[in-house]
C-alpha positions, 0 to 999 in steps of 0.5 A, spaced: 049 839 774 053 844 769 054 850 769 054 854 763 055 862 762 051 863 768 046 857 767 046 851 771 043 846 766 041 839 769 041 832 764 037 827 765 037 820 760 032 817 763 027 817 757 033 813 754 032 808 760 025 807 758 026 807 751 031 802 752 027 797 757 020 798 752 025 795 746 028 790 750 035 793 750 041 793 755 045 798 756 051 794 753 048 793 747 045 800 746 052 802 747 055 797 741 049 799 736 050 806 737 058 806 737 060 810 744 065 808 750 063 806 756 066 812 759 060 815 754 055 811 757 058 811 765 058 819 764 050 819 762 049 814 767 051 820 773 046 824 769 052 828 766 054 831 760 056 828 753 058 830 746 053 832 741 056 826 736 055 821 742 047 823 743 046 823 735 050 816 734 045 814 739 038 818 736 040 815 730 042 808 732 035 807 736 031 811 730 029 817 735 029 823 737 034 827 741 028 829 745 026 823 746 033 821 749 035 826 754 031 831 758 035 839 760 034 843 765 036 850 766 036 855 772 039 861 771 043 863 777 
């Protein structure tokens, strides 16, 4: 969980895992397809955040949406 201005956000990748089982692909070929690190991909894999240019580069690489690749949720504190 993040804290940002007060607001506890929590993110979720797990529609990107779903996406990724239904199309046969593994995390290692998604990570070459879109172009991020594996410090990218080992940070969405603890449910943490990354850059808006690493979530794009994954929308575009898998012809989506962000929508449909992560989940946020905040709680104010």
């Amino acid at each position: 969980m993040n804290l940002i201005r007060g607001v506890a956000m929590t993110v979720s990748y797990n529609k990107l895992w779903k996406i990724l089982i239904d199309r046969n692909i593994n995390k290692t070929q998604m990570r070459l397809m879109a172009g991020i690190s594996t410090n990218v991909l080992a940070k969405m894999g603890r449910n943490e955040t990354i850059s808006m240019d690493s979530l794009c580069k994954i929308a575009e690489a898998l012809h989506c949406g962000l929508d449909d690749i992560v989940e946020i949720s905040s709680t104010k504190k």
